[in-house]
C-alpha positions in Angstrom: 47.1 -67.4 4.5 44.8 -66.1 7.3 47.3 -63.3 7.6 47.3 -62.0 4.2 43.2 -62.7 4.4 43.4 -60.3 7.8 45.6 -57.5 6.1 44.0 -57.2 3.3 40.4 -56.8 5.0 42.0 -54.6 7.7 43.4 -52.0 4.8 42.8 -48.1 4.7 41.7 -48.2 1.7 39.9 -52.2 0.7 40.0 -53.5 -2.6 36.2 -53.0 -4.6 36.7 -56.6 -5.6 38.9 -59.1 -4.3 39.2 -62.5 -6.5 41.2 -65.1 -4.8 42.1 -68.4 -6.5 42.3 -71.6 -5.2 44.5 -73.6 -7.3 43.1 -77.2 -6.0 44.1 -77.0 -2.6 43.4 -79.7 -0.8 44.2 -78.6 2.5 41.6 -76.4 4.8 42.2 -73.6 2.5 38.9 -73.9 0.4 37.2 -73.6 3.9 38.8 -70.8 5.2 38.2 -68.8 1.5 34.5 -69.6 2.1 34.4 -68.6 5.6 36.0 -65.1 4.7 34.0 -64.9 1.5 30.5 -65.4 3.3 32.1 -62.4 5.4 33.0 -60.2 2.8 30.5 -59.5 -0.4 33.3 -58.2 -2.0 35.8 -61.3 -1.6 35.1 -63.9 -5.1 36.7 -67.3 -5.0 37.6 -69.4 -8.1 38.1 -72.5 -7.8 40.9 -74.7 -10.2 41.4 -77.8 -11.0 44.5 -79.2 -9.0 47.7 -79.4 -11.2 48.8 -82.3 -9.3 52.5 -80.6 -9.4 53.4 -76.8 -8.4 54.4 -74.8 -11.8 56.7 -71.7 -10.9 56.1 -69.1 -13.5 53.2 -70.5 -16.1 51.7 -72.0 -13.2 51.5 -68.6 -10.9 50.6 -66.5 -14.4 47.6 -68.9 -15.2 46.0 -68.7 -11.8 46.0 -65.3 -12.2 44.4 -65.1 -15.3 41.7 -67.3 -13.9 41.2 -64.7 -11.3 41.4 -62.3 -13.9 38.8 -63.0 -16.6 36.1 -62.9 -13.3 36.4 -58.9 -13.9 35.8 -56.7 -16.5 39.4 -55.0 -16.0 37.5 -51.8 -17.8 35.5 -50.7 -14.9 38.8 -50.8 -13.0 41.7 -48.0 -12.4 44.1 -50.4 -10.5 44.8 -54.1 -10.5 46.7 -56.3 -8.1 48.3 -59.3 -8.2 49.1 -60.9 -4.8 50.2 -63.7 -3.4 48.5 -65.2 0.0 51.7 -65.6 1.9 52.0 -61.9 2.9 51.3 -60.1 5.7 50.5 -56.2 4.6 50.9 -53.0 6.7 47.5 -51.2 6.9 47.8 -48.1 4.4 49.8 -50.2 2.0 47.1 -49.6 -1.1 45.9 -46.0 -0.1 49.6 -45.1 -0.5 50.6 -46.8 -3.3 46.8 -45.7 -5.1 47.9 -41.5 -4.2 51.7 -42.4 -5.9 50.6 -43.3 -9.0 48.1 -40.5 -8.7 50.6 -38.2 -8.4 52.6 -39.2 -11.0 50.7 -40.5 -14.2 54.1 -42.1 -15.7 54.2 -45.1 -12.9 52.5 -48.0 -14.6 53.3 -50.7 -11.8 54.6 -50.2 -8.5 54.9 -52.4 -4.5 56.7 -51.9 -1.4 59.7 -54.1 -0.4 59.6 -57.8 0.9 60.9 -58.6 4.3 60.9 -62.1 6.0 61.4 -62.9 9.8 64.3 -64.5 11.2 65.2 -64.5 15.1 62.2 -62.2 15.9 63.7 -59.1 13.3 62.8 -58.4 10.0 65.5 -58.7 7.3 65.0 -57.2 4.0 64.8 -59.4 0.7 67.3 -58.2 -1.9 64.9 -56.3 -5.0 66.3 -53.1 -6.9 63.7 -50.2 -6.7 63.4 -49.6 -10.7 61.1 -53.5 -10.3 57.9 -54.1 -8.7 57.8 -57.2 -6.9 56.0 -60.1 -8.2 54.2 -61.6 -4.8 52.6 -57.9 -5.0 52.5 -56.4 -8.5 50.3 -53.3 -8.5 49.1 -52.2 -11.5 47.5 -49.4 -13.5 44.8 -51.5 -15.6 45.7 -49.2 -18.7 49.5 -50.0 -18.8 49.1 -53.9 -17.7 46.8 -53.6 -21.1 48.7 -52.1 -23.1 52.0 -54.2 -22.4 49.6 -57.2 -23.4 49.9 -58.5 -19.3 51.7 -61.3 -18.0 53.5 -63.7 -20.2 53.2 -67.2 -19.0 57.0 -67.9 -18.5 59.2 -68.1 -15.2 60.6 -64.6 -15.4 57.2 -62.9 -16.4 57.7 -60.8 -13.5 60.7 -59.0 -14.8 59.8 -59.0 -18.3 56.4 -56.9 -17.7 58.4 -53.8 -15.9 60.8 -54.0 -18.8 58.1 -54.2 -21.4 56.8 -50.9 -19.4 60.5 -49.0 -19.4 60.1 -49.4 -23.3 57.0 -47.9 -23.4 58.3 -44.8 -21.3 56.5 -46.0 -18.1 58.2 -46.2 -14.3 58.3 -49.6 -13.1 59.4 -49.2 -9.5 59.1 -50.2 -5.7 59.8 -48.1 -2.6 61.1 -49.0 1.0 59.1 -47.0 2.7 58.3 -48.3 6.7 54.2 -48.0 5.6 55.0 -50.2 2.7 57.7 -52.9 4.1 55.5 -56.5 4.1 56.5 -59.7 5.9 57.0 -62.1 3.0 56.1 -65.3 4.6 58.0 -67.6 2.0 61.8 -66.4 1.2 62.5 -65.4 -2.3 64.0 -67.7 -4.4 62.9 -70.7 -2.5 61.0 -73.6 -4.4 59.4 -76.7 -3.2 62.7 -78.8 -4.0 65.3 -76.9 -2.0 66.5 -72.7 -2.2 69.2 -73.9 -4.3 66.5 -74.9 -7.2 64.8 -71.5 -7.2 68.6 -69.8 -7.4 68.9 -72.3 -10.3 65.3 -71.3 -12.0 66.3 -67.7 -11.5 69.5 -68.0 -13.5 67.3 -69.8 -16.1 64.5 -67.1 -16.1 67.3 -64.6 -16.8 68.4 -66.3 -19.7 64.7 -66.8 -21.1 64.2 -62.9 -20.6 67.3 -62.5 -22.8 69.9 -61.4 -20.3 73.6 -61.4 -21.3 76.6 -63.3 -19.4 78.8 -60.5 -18.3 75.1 -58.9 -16.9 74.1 -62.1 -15.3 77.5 -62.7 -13.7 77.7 -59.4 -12.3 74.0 -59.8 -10.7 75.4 -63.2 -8.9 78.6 -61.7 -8.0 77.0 -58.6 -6.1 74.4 -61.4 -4.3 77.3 -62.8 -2.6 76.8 -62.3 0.4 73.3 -63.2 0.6 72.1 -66.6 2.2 72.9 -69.3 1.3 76.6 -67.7 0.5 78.2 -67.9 -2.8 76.4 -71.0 -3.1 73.2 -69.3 -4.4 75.0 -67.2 -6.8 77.4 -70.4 -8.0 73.6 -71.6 -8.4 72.1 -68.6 -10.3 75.3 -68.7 -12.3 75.0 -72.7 -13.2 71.1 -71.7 -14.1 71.9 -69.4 -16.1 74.9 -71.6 -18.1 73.3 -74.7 -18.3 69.9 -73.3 -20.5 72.6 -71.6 -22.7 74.5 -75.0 -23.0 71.6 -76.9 -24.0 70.5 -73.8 -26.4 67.1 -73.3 -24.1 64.4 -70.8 -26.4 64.6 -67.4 -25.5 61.8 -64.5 -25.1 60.7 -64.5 -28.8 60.8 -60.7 -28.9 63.9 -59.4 -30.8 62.8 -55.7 -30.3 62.6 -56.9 -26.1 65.8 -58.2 -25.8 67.9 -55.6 -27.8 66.2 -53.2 -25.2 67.3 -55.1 -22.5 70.4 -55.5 -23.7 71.1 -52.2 -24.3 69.5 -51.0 -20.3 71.9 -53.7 -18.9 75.0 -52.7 -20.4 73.9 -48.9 -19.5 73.4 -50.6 -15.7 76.4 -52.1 -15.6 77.9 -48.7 -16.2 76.1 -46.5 -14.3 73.5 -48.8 -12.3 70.3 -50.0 -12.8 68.8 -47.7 -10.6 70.2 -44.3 -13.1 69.8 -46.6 -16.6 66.2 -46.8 -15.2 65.7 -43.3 -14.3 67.4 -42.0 -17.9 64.7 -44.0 -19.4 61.7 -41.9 -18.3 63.7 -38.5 -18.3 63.3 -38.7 -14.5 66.6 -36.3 -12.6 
C-alpha cells in the first residue's frame, strides 16, 4: 500500500483530490491513511464499515462509490479508479491526461499491469481495446453518461463495452512510461488463483458472453500460469452458471452488441472489431 501511497504523491502531474477508502481494515492501514492524509491536504479518507467477508465485484464497485459520492464529479474533467496494490511510474497521469486530450473519442483508458517474479517484470495478459480495472481512468462525462459502474463481478468489462456502443475508445497502451507493478496477480482471489479463473468464466457469462467466444478466450490463455488448468477453470466458470441458468446482464440491447463485437473478434480480432467500431484505420 505504501507504494501505491508513494507513486501516486511522487506523480508529474498529482491528482486535485485523492479519496481513498478504507473498507474496515483492521490492520495498520487506517494509520498509515491518516499519517499520509495529515501530509497531504488533498488526500480524503472514508472510512466503511467492515464487510466481515471480501466481495469481488459488488464489493470493489461499492467502495468506490463511497469514495465517489465525497466529490461533486461536475467540477471534475477526469476520474480514477485505483486500487492500493500498485506501484505507478512517475508521468503515468500527465500522459494518459494529454491522450485523451488529444483525442476527444477516448472515454476510459490505463497502462498495462505487470507483476514481479525472479527479480523481472512479466506482463499480465489484457487486450489493448479494455482499460484495466485496478486503474480505470476516466473522462467524468462518458463514466456519466454510460450510468458508471454496475455493481456485478465483470463491471469492469461491461463499462468499456457500454462505451464502444456509444462510439467511444475504450483502450490501454504498453507504453514503458505507463507499464505498473501490479502487486497482486490477476485473477487471483483470497481462496486460491483457481477461484478467480472460475469467477472470471462466471463474470463472462453474466456480461452475456457466448460459448464458442468464451472457449476461444480460454484456449488462447493456455499457456499462461497456472497451465491449462486456469483455462479448464475459466471454462468450468463459465459452464457451470449456464448449467444452473445463473441471471445474465439484464440489458438485451448490451448483450446483442456484444454478441455481435465477439463474433466480429473472433473473425478478425478484438483489437480490429474494436477499432471498426469508432471508424479508427
Amino acid at each position: 500500500m505504501r507504494q501505491t501511497l508513494d507513486t501516486v504523491v511522487g506523480q508529474s502531474v498529482r491528482p486535485a483530490r485523492w479519496v481513498i477508502v478504507d473498507d474496515g481494515s483492521s490492520d495498520a492501514t487506517p494509520q498509515i491513511l491518516a499519517e499520509y492524509a495529515a501530509r497531504h491536504d488533498w488526500i480524503q479518507i472514508v472510512t466503511r464499515q467492515d464487510r466481515g467477508h471480501r466481495a469481488v465485484g459488488p464489493g470493489v464497485v461499492d467502495a468506490f462509490y463511497s469514495g465517489y459520492a465525497a466529490i461533486h464529479p461536475q467540477d471534475y474533467e477526469f476520474v480514477c479508479k485505483l486500487d492500493l496494490d500498485l506501484r505507478l511510474p512517475p508521468r503515468y497521469f500527465e500522459i494518459l491526461m494529454q491522450r485523451m486530450a488529444d483525442d476527444p473519442r477516448i472515454a476510459t483508458c490505463s497502462g498495462k499491469a505487470y507483476v514481479e517474479e525472479g527479480g523481472q517484470l512479466i506482463p499480465e495478459r489484457h487486450g489493448d481495446e479494455t482499460s484495466l480495472g485496478m486503474t480505470k481512468f476516466y473522462r467524468v462525462s462518458c463514466f456519466e453518461a454510460i450510468g458508471g459502474f454496475v455493481r456485478e463481478v465483470m463491471w469492469d468489462g461491461i463499462d468499456c463495452h457500454q462505451c464502444r456502443m456509444k462510439g467511444w475508445i475504450a483502450c490501454s497502451w504498453d507504453d514503458p512510461d505507463l507499464r505498473f507493478v501490479h502487486l497482486r496477480p490477476m485473477g487471483s482471489s483470497q481462496d486460491s488463483i483457481y477461484t478467480g479463473r472460475m469467477r472470471h468464466g462466471y463474470g463472462q457469462y453474466f456480461m452475456g458472453t457466448g460459448f464458442l467466444f468464451m472457449a476461444a478466450s480460454a484456449l488462447s490463455r493456455v499457456n499462461q500460469k497456472p497451465y491449462v488448468l486456469g483455462s479448464a477453470a475459466m471454462l468450468w466458470g463459465w459452464l457451470k452458471a449456464a448449467l444452473q441458468r445463473k441471471p445474465r446482464y439484464d440489458n438485451p440491447e448490451f448483450r446483442r452488441f456484444l454478441r455481435a463485437y465477439q463474433f466480429r473478434a473472433l473473425l478478425v480480432g478484438k483489437a480490429r472489431a474494436a477499432r471498426e467500431l469508432t471508424g479508427r484505420a
